[in-house]
NUMI-655089 format. One record per residue: residue in one letter; x, y, z of N, C-alpha, C, CB in turn. Coordinates in steps of 0.2 Angstrom, whole numbers, plus 5000, padded with zeros to 4 digits. Atoms other than C-alpha are relative to their C-alpha. Glycine has a CB too. Example, Ala and Ser with C-alpha at 12.3 -4.5 7.8 and 13.67 -1.06 7.14 Angstrom:
2
A500449945000506249785039500450065000499550005006
S499649944999506849955036499650055003500250024993
//
This chain:
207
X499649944999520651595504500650004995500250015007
X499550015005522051655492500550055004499850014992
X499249944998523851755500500350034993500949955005
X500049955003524351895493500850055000499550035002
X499749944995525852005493499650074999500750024998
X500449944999525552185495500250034993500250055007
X500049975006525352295479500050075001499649984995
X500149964999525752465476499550034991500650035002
X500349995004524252495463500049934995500250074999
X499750075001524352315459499849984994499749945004
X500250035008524052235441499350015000500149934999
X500750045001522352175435499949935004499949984993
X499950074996522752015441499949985006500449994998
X499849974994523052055456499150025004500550074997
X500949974998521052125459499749954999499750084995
X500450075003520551985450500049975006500549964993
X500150054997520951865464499550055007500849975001
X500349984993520151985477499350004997500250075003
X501149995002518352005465499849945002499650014989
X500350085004518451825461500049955007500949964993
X500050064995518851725479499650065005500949965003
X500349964995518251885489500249995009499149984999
X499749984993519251835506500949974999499449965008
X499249995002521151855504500350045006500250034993
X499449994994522651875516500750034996500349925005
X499749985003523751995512500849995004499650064998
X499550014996525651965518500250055001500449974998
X499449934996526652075531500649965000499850045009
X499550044996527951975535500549964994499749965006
X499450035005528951915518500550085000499549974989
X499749955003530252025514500150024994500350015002
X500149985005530452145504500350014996499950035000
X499850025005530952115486500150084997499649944997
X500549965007531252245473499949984994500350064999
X500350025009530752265454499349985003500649914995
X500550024999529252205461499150035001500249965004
X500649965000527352255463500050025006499349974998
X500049964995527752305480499950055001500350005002
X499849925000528352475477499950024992500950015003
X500049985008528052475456499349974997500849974996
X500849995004526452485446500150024991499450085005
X499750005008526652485426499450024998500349934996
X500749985003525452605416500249994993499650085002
X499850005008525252625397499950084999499549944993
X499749955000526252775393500050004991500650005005
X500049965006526252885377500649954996500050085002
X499750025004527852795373500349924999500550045000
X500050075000527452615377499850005009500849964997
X500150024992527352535396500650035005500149905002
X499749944996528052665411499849955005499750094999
X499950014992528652605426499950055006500749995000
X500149974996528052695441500349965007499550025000
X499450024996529352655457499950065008500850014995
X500049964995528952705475500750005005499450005004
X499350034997530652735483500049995007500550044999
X500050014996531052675499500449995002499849985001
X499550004996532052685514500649945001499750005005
X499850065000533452525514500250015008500749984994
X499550024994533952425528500650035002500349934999
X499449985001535352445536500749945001499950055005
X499750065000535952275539500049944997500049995003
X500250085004534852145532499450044997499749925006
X500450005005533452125521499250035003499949934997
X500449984998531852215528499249955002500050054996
X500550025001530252135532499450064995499849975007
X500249945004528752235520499850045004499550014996
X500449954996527752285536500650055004499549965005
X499449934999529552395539500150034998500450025000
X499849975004529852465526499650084999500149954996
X500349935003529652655525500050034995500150045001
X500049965007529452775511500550055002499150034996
X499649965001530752885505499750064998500449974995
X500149925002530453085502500350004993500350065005
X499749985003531653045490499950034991500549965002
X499949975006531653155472499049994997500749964995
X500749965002529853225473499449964998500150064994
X500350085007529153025466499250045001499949875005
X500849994999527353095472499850044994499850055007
X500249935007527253255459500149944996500650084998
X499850045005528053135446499849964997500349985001
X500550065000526952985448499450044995499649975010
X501049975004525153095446500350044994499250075007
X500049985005526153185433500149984993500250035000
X499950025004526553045424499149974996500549955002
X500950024999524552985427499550054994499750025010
X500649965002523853145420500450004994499950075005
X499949995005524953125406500049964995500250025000
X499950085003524752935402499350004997500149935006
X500950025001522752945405499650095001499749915009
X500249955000522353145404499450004995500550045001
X500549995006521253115387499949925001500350034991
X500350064998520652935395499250015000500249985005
X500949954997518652945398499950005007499249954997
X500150014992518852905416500250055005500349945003
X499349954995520353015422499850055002500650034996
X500349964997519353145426499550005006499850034996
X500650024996518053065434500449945007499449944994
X499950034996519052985447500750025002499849934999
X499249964999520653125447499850015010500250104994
X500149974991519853185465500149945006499050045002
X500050064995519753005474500849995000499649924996
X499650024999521352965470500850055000499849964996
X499349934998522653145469500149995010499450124997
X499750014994522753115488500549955001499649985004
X499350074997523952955487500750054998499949884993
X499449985001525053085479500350075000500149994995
X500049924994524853235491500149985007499150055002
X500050004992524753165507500649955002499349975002
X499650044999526153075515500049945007500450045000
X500050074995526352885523500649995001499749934998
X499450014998527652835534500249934996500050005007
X499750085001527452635530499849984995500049945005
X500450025007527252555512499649964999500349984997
X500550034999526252425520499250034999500249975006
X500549954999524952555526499850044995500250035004
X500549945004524952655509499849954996500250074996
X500550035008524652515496499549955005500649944992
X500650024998523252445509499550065002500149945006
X500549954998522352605512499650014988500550095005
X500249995008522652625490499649944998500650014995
X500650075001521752435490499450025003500249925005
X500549994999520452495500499550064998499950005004
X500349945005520152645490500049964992500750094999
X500150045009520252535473499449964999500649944998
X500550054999518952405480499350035000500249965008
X500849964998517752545485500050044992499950075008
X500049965007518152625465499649944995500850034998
X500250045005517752465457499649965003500649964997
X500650034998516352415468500049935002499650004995
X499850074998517052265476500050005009500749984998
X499849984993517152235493500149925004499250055004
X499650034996518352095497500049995007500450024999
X499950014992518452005517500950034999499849905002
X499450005000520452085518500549985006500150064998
X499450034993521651985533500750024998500049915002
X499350005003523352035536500349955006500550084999
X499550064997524651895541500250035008500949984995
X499850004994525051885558500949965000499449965003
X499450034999526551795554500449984992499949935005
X499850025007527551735538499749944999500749995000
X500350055003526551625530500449954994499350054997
X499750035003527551475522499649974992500349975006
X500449995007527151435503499449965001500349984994
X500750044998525451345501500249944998499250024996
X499650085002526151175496500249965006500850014996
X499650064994526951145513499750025008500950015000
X500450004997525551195522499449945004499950044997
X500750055000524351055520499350025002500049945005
X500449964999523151165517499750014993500250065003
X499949995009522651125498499150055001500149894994
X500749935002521051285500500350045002499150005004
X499849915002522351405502500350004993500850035007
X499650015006522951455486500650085002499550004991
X499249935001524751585484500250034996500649985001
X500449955009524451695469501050045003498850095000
X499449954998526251785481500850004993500349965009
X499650015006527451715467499950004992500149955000
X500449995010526151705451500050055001499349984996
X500149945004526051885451500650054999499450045003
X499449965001527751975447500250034995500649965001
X499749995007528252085433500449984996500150034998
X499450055006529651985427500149955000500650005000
X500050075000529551825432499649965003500549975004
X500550044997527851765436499949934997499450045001
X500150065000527251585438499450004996500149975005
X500450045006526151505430499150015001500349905000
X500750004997524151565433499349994997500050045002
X500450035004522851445427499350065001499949915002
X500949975000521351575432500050054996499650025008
X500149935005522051725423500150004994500450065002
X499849995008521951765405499750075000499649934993
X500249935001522051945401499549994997500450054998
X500549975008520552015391500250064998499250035002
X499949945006520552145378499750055002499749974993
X500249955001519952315383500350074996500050015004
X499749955002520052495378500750035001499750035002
X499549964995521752575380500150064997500849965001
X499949935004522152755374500449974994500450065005
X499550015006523852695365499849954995500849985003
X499750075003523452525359499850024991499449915005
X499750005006523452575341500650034997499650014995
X499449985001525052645343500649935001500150055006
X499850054996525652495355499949945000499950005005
X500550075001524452355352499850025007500549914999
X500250044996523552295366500549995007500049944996
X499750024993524452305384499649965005500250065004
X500450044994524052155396500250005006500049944999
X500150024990523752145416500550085002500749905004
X499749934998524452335417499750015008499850074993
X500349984993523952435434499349974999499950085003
X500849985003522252435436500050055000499349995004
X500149925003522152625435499950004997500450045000
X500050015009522552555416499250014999500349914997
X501050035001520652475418499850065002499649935008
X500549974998519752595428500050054996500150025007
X500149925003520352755419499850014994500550045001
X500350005009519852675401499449975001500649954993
X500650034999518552555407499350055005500349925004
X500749994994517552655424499749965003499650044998
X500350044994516052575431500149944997499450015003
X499950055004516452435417500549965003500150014993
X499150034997518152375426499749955002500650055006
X499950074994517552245439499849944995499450005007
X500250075006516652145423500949974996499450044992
X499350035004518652145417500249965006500750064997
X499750034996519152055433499649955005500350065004
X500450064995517751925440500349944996498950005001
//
C-alpha cells in the first residue's frame, strides 16, 4: 500500500502511484500546507507552466487539518481555472473529447477540499481507465519509517512542486505537449497535461 496526500488534479506522478500499486490511502488528517498539490495543479500554458490555485478558507487560530478545510468563493477561481484550461489545451486533440466530464468541477460547487479533489480522483481514475482500491485515513498516519511497516511506502513528501524528495520509481516520459517546441518538454505537469494531449494513450504514460 502507498499514502498519499490529497491532490487538486494531481501531477502524473501522482496517478502513477495509484495505476502502479492499485491500493493507496489517501491522507485526511495532515495539515494543510500551501504552495502545494493540495489546492494547486500546474498546466502548460501558452507562455510556459501556469499555476492553477484553489482558494480557501483560513483558520482562524491554528493550522487546519485538510479534511477542514473549505473552499473559498473567493474571485470567480471556477470561471478562471476552465478558462485558463480552454485556453491552455482548447487546440489539444483531447480537450474536446473530455470538456463535458470534466466542465462540472468548475460549475458546481463543494463545500470541503477534501471532498472535491477525491470526487476529481474518481472522475480521473474512471477517464484514464484505472480503477485503484482508494482508503481514507482514519487518523494521522505518522511517516512510513516510524511505523515498522516497511510495505507501506509515503510518496506524501516526494510529490511537492517545490521541494519534492527523492523518487526512485518515477522518471517522467516524454509525450506530446501542445507548447513543447516553444517550451521544450514540461515534466510531471497535471494530468489534465496527459489526458488532454495523450486521451486513451495516458494510462500507458503512468503504469
Amino acid at each position: 500500500m502507498v499514502i498519499l496526500s490529497s491532490t487538486y488534479f494531481g501531477p502524473v506522478q501522482w496517478y502513477q502511484k495509484l495505476c502502479r500499486h492499485g491500493h493507496v490511502a489517501i491522507e485526511r488528517y495532515d495539515h494543510f500546507m500551501k504552495q502545494t498539490y493540495r489546492n494547486r495543479c500546474v498546466i502548460a500554458a501558452a507562455n510556459g507552466p501556469q499555476a492553477l490555485t484553489v482558494p480557501v478558507e483560513k483558520g482562524e487560530t491554528q493550522p487546519l487539518l485538510m479534511k477542514d478545510v473549505r473552499i473559498s468563493d473567493h474571485g470567480n477561481w471556477r470561471h478562471l481555472h476552465w478558462q485558463a484550461l480552454q485556453s491552455a489545451y482548447g487546440e489539444s486533440p483531447f480537450f474536446e473529447f473530455y470538456a463535458d466530464d470534466l466542465r462540472p468541477f468548475f460549475e458546481k460547487r463543494w463545500t470541503w477540499l477534501f471532498d472535491f479533489n477525491l470526487d476529481i480522483t474518481q472522475k480521473m481514475c474512471e477517464l484514464l481507465d484505472i480503477q485503484p482500491t482508494i482508503e481514507l485515513t482514519s487518523e494521522f498516519v505518522p511517516a512510513a519509517g516510524n511505523l515498522g511497516q516497511p510495505s507501506l511506502k509515503d510518496f506524501r513528501d516526494a510529490i511537492h512542486p517545490k521541494h519534492p524528495l527523492p523518487d526512485s520509481e518515477f522518471e517522467p516520459r516524454r509525450y506530446y505537449q501542445v507548447y513543447e517546441s516553444r517550451h521544450g518538454f514540461q515534466p510531471n505537469l497535471s494530468i489534465l497535461d496527459l489526458l488532454f494531449n495523450m486521451g486513451n494513450e495516458s494510462v500507458l504514460y503512468i503504469q
